[in-house]
C-alpha positions in Angstrom: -0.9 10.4 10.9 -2.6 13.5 12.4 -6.1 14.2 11.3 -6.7 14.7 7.7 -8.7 17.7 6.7 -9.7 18.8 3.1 -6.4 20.7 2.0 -4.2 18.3 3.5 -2.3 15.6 1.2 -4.6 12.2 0.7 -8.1 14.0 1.5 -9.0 13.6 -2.0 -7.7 9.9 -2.3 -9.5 8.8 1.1 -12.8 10.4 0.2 -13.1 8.9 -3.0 -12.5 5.3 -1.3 -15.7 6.4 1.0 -17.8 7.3 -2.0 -16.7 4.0 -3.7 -17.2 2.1 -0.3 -14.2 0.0 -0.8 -13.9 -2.8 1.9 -10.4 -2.9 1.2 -9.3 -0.1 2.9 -11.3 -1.2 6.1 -9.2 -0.9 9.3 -6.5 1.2 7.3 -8.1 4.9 8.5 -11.9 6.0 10.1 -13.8 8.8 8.8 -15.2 10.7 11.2 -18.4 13.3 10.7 -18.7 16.6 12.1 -22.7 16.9 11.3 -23.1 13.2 13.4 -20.5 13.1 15.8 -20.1 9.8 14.7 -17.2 7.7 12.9 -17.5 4.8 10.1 -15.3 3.0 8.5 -14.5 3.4 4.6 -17.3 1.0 3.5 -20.4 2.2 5.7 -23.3 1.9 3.8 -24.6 5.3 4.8 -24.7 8.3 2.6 -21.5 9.6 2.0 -21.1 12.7 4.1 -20.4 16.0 2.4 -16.9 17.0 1.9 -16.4 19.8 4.6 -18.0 17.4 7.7 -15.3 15.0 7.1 -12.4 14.4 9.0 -10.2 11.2 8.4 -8.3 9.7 11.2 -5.4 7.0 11.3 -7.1 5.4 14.5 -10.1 4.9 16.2 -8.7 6.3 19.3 -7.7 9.4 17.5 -11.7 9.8 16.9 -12.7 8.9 20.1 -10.3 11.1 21.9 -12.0 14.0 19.2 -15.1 13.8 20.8 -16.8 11.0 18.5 -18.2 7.7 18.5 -18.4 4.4 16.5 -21.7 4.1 14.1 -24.1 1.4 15.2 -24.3 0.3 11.4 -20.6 -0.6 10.3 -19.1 -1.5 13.6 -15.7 0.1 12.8 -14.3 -1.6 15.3 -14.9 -4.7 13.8 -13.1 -4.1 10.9 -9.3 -6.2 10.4 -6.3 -4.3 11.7 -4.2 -1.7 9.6 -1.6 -3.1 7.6 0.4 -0.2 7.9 2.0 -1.3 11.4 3.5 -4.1 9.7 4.9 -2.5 6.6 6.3 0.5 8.8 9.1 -0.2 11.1 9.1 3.4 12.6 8.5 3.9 17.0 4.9 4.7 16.0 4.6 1.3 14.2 6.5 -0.9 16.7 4.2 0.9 19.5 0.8 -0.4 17.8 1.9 -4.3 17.8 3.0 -3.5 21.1 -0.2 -1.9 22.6 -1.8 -4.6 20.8 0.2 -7.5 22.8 -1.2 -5.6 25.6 1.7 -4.2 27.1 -0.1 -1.1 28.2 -2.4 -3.3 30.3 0.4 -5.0 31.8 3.4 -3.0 32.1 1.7 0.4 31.4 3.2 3.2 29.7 6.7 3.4 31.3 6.9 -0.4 30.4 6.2 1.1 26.7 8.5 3.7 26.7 11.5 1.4 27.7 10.9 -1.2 25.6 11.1 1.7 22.6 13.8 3.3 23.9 12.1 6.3 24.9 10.9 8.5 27.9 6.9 8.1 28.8 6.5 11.4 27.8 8.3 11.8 24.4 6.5 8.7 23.5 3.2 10.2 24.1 4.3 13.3 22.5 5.2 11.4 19.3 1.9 9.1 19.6 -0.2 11.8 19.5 1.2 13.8 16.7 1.2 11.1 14.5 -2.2 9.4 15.5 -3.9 11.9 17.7 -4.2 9.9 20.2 -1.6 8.6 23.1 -0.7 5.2 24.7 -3.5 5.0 27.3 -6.4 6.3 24.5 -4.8 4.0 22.2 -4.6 1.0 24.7 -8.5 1.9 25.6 -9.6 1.5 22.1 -7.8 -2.1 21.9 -9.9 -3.3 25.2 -12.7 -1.6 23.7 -12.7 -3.4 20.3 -11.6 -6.8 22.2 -15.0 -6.2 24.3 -17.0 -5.6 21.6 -16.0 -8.7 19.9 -16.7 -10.9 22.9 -19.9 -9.5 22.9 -21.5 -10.1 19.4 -19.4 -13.7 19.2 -19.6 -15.5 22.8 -21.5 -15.5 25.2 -19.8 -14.7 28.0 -21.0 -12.8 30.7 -20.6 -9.1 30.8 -18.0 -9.4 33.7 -15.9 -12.3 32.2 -15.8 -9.7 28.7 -14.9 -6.8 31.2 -11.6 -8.6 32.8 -11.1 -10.9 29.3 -10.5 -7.1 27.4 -8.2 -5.7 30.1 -11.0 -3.7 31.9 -10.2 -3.4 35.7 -13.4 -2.8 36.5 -17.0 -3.4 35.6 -17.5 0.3 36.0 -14.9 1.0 33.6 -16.0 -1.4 31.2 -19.6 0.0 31.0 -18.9 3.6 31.2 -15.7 2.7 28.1 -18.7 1.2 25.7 -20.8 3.6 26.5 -18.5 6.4 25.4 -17.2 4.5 22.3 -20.5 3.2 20.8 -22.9 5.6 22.4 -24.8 2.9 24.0 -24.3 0.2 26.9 -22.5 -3.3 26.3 -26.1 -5.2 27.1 -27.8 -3.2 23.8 -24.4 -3.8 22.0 -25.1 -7.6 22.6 -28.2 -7.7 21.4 -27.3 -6.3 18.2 -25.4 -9.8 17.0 -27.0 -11.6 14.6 -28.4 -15.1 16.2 -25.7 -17.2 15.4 -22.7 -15.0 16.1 -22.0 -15.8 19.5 -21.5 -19.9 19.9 -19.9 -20.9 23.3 -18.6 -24.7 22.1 -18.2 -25.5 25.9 -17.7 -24.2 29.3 -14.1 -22.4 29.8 -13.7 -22.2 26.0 -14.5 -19.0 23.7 -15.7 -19.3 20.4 -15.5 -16.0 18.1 -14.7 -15.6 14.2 -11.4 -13.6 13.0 -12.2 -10.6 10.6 -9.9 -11.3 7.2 -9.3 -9.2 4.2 -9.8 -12.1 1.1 -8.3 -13.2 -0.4 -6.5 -15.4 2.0 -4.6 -18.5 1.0 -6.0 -20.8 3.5 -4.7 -24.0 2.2 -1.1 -22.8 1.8 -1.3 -21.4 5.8 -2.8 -24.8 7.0 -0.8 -27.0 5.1 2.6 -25.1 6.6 1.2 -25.3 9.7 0.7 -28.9 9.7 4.1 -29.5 7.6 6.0 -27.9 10.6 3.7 -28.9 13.5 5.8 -30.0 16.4 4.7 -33.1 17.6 3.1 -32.9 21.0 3.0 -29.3 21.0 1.1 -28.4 18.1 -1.8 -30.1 15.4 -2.6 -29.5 12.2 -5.0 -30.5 9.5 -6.1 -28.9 6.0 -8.6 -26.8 7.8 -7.1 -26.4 11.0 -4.1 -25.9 13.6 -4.1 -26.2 17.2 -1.5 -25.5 19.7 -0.7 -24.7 23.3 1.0 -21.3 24.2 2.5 -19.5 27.2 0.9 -16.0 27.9 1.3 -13.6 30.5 -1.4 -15.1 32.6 -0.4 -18.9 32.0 -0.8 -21.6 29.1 -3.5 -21.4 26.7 -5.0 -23.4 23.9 -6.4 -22.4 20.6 -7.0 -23.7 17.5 -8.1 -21.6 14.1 -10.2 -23.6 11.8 -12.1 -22.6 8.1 -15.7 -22.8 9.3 -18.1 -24.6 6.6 -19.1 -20.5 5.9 -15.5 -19.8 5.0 -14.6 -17.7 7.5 -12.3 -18.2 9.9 -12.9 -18.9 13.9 -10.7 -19.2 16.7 -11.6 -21.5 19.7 -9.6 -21.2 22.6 -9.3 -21.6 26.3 -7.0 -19.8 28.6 -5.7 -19.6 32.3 -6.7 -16.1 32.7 -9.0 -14.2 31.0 -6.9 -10.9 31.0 -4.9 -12.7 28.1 -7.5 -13.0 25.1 -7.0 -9.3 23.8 -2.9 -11.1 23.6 -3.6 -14.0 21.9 -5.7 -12.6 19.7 -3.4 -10.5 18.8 -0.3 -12.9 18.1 -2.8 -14.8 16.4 -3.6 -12.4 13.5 0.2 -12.3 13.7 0.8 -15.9 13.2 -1.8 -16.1 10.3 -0.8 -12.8 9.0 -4.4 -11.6 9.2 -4.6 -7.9 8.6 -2.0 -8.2 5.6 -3.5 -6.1 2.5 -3.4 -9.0 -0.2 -5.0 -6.6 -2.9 -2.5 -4.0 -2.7 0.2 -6.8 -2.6 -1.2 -8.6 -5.5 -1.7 -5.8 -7.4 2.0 -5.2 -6.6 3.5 -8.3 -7.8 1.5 -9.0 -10.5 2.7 -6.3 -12.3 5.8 -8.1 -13.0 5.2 -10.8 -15.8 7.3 -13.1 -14.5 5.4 -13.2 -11.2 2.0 -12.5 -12.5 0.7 -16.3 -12.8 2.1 -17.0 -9.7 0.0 -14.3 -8.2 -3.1 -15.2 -10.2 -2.4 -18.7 -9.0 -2.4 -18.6 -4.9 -4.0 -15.2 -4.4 -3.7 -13.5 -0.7 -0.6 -15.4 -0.2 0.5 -14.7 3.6 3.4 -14.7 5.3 3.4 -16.8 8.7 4.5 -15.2 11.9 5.4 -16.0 15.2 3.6 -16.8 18.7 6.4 -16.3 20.5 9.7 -14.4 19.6 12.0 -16.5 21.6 10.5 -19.9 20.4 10.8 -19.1 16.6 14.5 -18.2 17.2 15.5 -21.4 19.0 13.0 -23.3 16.3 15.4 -21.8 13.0 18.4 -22.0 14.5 17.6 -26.0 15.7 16.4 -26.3 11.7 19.2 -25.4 10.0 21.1 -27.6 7.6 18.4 -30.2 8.5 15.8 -31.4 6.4 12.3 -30.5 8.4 11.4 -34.0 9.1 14.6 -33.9 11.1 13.6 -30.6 12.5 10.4 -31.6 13.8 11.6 -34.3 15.3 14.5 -33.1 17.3 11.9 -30.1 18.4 9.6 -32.9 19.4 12.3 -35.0 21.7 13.4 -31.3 22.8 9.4 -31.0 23.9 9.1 -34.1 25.2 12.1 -33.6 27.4 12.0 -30.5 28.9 8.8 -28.7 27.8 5.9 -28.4 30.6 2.5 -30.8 30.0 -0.5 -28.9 30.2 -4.3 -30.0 30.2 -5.2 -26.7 29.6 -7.0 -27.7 26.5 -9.2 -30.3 25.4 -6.3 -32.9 25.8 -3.3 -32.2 27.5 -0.3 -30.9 25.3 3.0 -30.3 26.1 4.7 -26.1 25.9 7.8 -25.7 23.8 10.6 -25.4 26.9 11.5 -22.2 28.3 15.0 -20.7 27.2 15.9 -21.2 30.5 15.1 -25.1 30.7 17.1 -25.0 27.0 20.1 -23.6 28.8 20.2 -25.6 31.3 19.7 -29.5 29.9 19.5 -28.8 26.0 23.0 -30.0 25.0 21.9 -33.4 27.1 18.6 -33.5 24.4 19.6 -31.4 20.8 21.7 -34.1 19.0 24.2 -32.5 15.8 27.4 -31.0 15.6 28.9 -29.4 18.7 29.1 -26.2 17.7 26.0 -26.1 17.2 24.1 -27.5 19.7 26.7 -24.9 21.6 25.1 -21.7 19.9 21.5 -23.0 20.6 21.8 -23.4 24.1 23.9 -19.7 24.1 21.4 -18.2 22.4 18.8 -19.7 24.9 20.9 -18.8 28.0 20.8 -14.9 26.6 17.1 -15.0 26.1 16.3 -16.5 29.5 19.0 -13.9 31.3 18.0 -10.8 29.1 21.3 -10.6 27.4 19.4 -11.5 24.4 15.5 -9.4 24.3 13.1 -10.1 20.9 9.6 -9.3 20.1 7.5 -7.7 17.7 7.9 -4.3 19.1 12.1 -4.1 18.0 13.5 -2.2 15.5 14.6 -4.3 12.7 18.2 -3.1 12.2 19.0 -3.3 15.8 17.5 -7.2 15.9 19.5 -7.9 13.0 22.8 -6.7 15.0 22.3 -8.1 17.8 21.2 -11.8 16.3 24.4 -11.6 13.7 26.5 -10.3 16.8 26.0 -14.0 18.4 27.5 -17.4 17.4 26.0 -19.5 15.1 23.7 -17.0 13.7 24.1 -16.1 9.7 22.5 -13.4 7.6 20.0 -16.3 6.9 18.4 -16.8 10.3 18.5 -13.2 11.5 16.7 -12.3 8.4 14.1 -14.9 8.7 13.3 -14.2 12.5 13.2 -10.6 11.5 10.4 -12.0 8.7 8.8 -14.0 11.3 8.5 -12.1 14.1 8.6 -8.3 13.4 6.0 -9.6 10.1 8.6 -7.6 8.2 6.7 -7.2 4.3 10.4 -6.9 2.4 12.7 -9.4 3.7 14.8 -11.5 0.8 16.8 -14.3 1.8 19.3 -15.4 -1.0 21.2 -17.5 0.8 17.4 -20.0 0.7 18.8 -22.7 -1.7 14.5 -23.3 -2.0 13.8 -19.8 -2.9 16.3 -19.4 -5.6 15.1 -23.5 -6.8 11.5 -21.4 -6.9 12.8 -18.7 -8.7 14.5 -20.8 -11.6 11.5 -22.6 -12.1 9.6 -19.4 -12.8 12.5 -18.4 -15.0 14.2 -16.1 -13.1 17.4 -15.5 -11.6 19.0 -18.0 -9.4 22.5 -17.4 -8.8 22.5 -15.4 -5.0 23.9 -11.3 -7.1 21.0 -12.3 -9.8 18.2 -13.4 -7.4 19.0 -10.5 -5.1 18.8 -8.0 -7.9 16.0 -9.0 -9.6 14.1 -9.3 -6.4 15.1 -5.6 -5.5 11.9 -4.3 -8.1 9.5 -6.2 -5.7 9.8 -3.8 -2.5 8.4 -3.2 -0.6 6.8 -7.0 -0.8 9.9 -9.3 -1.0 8.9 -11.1 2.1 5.5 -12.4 0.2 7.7 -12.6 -3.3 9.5 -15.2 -0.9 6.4 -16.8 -0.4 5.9 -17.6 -4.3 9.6 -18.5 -4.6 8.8 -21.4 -1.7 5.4 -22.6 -3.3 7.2 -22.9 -6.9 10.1 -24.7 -6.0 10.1 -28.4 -6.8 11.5 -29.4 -3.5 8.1 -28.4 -1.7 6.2 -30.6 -3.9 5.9 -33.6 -1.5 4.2 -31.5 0.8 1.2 -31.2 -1.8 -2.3 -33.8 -0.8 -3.5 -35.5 -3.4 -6.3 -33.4 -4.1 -3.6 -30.1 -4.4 -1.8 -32.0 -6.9 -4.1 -32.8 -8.9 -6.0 -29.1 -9.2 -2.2 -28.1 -10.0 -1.8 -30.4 -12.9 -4.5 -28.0 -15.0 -2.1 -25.0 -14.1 0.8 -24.6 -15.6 3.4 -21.2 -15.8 4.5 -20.1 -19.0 8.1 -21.0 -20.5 10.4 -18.3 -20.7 13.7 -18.4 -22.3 17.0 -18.4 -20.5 20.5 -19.4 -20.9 19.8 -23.4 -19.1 16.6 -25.4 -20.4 14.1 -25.8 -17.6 10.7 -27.6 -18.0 7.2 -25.9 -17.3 6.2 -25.6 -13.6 2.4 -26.1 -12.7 1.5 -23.7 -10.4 0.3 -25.1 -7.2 -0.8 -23.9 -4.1 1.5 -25.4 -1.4 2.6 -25.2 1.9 4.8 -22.2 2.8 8.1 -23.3 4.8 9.2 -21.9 8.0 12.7 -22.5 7.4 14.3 -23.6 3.9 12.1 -26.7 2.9 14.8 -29.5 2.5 17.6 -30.5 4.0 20.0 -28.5 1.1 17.9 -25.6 1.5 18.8 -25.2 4.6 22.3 -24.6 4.0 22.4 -20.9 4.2 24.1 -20.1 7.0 
């Protein structure tokens, strides 16, 4: 999106959300003031700037490479992520969760370029006609918002936030905050309120997670812990820990619902370079800078979905850590039940994943392809076949044969997983769900799903599901979600407490050609493969 001016398409629509101050569009575009030099985000409480100083940008780096800088009263930077790189699958797109992972820091802009496809300079070209802004400005205003969030919520030292954002230098740090917020990272600091920055012990970061709300916290937690590998991962109703690799080494986090309702990530990491990463496949994981208005909105104007929606509000989608991990884990879960699951990931852990005291008790790493090549068919127990396209599959991901991550493009992932053995329209549809965060995804071949969908009263046959599903794009990924929590086969996942809020709730009958009973609506756990063991056969 180049730089919006007054007789450009969406001027009007924009500037009316910055006279409204609508939070909900916070993170989505900046508006930037010629009168000020200065850029807010939509909901700055400041007096809406006349019409003619007003120039909206898609980016923050757009504004800064403009000649402007971030106001001292809304913190733009601290605003959640724009949805829009999830729900677009363009370069543009793909580049943004990919500067985000920090690939510019560690691989720089050729690294980029060839992991899109394109030459370093028709990459920047097409950067910077869409967001005004290239790679490196947009990789700067990523460390820069990573910096300024480690310094209003820990209380790290100015040199461990330099070199935890991806600063080289300390120079570079200063001079970047400076330029960005118009004033240096000390008098940045000492803007936090008192009890923003909390440091629960030495090594380990404490900061909170901006959220758009509504967020479906107990659905997220209660998947979490419902598919929590044991040894490798923990999960409660208010929290979920795990260990991770990152570029730098392991690292531990766990994201918890603070008593104030927002949520906080704890972590602690081998090297500090990696926070601005796992931050980022964090908010992936928890799907953090979805829209859950817009998508409410969306699916609520369907009857049939609307209680559902009114129900579980800012459903989210889970993603993925680790591209490579959440392919072995689905193809290991199929046409098992996911007690099964977890426990063959578990032994799989046990046996061949690397221990790590990284945290505050050692854990155990999911294995490496490479270790899943080499000694998985001695571990995975099922049929032959297989156990034979897991440990293939593994063998092309540790070789390179076989690349994922969040920066593909969908259709080409989808190819090349469906080109491989053992891999069905259901598994290369739900990786592509999981790890690109892809919004429209339907999986009809999800025995749960279509269960879900009866019980609201809809379609259930695969031709009927699929076509009645095909009025909720762009949002079938998060209609998927509601399929899951209404099907009757996700009910034992429920605590006490859920089921007995769901009781009060119940959906509305409607009439179709079979006699089905009323479904309370309940607000349960979201399934990273199909939730039972006949679910599961899709492939």
């Amino acid at each position: 999106m180049t730089p919006t001016v007054a007789d450009a398409p969406g001027f009007a629509e924009r500037y009316r959300v910055i006279q409204s101050r609508d939070r909900r569009f916070d993170g989505q575009f900046v508006t930037a003031v010629r009168s000020t030099r200065i850029y807010c985000r939509p909901s700055c409480p400041a007096r809406t700037p006349n019409e003619e100083n007003v120039t909206f940008y898609a980016t923050s780096a757009a504004a800064h490479e403009a000649g402007y800088r971030a106001c001292k009263r809304c913190l733009p930077e601290a605003a959640p992520g724009s949805p829009q790189w999830d729900v677009r699958g363009d370069v543009v797109a793909r580049a943004m969760r990919l500067i985000a992972d920090g690939v510019v820091d560690r691989e720089g802009v050729p690294g980029l370029a060839r992991r899109l496809g394109y030459s370093s300079r028709h990459l920047t070209r097409l950067l910077a006609a869409e967001l005004g802004a290239g790679p490196l400005a947009l990789a700067r205003a990523h460390r820069a918002h990573t910096a300024r969030t480690l310094l209003v919520g820990t209380d790290l030292s100015s040199a461990d936030v330099a070199f935890s954002a991806g600063f080289t230098s300390i120079r570079q740090f200063t001079e970047t905050i400076g330029e960005v917020f118009g004033m240096p990272p000390r008098d940045l600091r000492a803007r936090r309120s008192h009890a923003s920055g909390i440091e629960a012990s030495a090594g380990e970061i404490d900061l909170a997670l901006p959220v758009r709300g509504p967020i479906d916290t107990t659905g997220l937690f209660g998947w979490m812990r419902a598919h929590a590998i044991p040894g490798v991962e923990q999960g409660d109703d208010r929290s979920f820990a795990r260990v991770v690799r990152l570029p730098g080494g392991p690292a531990w986090f766990e994201v918890r619902l603070a008593e104030d309702g927002r949520l906080r990530l704890r972590a602690r990491l081998s090297a500090l370079a990696d926070l601005g990463t796992l931050i980022s496949r964090i908010r992936r994981l928890f799907d953090l800078d979805a829209d859950p208005l817009a998508i409410d909105e969306a699916l609520a104007r369907h009857p049939e979905l609307a209680p559902a929606v009114a129900a579980i509000p800012g459903v989210r989608v889970p993603g993925a850590v680790d591209a490579d991990e959440m392919l072995l884990r689905a193809m290991i879960g199929q046409q098992i039940s996911v007690a099964a699951a977890r426990t063959m990931q578990g032994r799989l852990s046990a046996e061949l994943g690397e221990r790590v005291a990284v945290g505050p008790e050692a854990m155990t790493l999911f294995p490496t392809p490479a270790a899943i090549a080499e000694r998985g068919l001695e571990v995975l127990r099922g049929p032959a076949a297989r156990m034979r396209a897991i440990v293939e599959a593994a063998a092309a991901l540790s070789d390179g044969t076989l690349e994922l991550g969040a920066g593909d493009d969908a259709t080409e992932q989808r190819a090349r997983l469906l080109a491989r053995r053992g891999i069905g329209p259901w598994t290369a549809d739900y990786v592509r769900m999981r790890v690109l965060g892809d919004p429209d995804v339907l999986l009809p071949g999800d025995l749960a799903a279509r269960a879900g969908a009866a019980a609201l009263g809809l379609p259930s046959d695969p031709a009927g599901f699929t076509a009645w599903s095909e009025r909720l794009a762009p949002w079938r990924s998060y209609a998927m979600a509601h399929y899951w929590y209404a099907a009757p086969v996700t009910q034992a996942w429920r605590s006490p407490a859920e089921t007995a809020a769901a009781a009060a709730v119940t959906r509305p009958r409607r009439r179709t050609t079979s006699t089905r009973a009323d479904v309370g609506v309940v607000d349960v756990v979201l399934p990273s493969s199909p939730p039972a063991p006949e679910s599961e056969r899709s492939e």
